[in-house]
N, C-alpha and C positions, 0 to 999 in steps of 0.2 A: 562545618568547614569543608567537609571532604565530601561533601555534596555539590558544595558550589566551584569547587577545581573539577571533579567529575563533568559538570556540565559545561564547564569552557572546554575540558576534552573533547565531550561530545560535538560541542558547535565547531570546534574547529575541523573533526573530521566529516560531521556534514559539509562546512565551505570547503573540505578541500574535495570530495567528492561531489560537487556541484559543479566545480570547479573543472572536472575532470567526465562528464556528463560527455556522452555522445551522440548527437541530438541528428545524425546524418538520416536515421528511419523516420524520423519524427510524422510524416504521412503515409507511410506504409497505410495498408488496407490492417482490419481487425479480426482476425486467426482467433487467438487466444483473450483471454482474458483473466484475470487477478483480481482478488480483493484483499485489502490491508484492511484490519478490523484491530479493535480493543477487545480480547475474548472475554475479559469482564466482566463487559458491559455489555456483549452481544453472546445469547447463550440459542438462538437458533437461526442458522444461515437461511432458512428457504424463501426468505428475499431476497436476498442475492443470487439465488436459482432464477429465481423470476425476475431480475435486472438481466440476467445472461439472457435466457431465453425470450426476454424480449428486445434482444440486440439481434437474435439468431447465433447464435455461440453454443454448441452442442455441449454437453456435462462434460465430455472426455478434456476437452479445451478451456475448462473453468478452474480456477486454484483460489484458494482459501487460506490465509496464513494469518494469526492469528497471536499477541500481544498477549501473555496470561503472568499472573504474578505466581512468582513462586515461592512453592510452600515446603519445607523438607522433608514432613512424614506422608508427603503425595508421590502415588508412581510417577515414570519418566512420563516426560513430556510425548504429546504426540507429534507424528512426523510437520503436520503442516502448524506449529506451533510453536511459540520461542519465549523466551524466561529474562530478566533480567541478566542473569549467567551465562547469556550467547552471546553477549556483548561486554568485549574486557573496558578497565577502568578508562580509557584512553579512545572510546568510542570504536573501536574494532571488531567487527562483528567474529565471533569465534565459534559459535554454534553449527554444528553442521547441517543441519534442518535450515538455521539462519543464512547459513555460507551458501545451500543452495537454493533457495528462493531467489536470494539476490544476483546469484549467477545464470537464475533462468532468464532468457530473451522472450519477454515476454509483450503481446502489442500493446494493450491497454492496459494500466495499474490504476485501480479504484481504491484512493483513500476515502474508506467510508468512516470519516471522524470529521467535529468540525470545529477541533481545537488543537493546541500545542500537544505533543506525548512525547518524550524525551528518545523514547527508544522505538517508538515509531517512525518517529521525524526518522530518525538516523538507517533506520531498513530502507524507508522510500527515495530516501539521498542517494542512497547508494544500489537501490535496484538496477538492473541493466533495463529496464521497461522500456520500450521506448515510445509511448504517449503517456503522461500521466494528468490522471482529474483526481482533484481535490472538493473541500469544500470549504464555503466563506468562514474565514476561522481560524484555518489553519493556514500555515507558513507559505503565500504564493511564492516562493522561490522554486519552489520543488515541482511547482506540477504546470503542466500545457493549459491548462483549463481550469477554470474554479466555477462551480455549480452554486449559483444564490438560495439553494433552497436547504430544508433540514435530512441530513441524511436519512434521518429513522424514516422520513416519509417517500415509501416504496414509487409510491403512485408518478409525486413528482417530481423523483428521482426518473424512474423510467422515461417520463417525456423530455425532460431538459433532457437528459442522456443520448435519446433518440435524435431531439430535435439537434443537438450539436455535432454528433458524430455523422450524421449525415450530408450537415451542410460542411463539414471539414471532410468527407468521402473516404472514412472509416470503414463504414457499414456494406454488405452485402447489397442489401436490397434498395 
């Protein structure tokens, strides 16, 4: 019962943060970049090293943030990491790790998942990014772009990535 009021919380503060999106950089050039991950399910980033660096995105300019369930008898959380408990019951991000991810102005936000995540959805709603790619799967409300391929797959990740941010004039080179 108090799962499925939780989740209309949720979706209603995603539409109202969608709602509330400011979409004026939407072409800006690609400075920075981000990745939204399930830490779950994802226990080593150095594909994502290699998606930056083959956009040309130096490491200082790459951010990592990362979805992990939490456990009570586990130390804190790490800084680029966030819990169920950084988001109050009414879909509110309240975590401070949480609070400032989403208030980083960030160019490109990579949701590397290619399904619904409740308290995913709800960080990328509400990130300030101002281009976001998705993948086929998940929620196209949220994002500039949706990539037909499987995220786990580095390779064809890197060329659609390439191939679209170039022809949208993203990229550097």
């Amino acid at each position: 019962m108090f799962k499925i009021i939780k989740k209309k919380y949720y979706k209603k503060a995603i539409t109202a943060a969608l709602a509330k999106r400011d979409v004026s950089q939407l072409n800006a050039k690609m400075h920075t970049i981000a990745f939204l991950y399930d830490g779950d399910q994802v226990n080593e980033v150095s594909a994502y090293h290699k998606i930056a660096r083959s956009l040309f995105v130096s490491e200082s300019k790459t951010q990592f943030f990362s979805f992990v369930t939490f456990q009570k008898n586990t130390p804190s959380l790490l800084r680029d990491q966030f819990s169920e408990k950084d988001i109050s019951f009414k879909g509110r991000i309240i975590g401070d790790s949480a609070k400032e991810f989403v208030a980083t102005c960030i160019d490109v936000l990579i949701f590397m998942l290619d399904k619904e995540h409740l308290h995913l959805d709800t960080v990328v709603a509400q990130s300030r990014a101002k281009f976001k790619v998705g993948f086929k799967g998940a929620d196209p409300r949220f994002f500039d772009l949706i990539l037909s391929v499987d995220p786990n797959d580095t390779a064809a990740v890197i060329t659609e990535l390439t191939k679209y941010l170039k022809i949208l004039g993203k990229t550097q080179s």
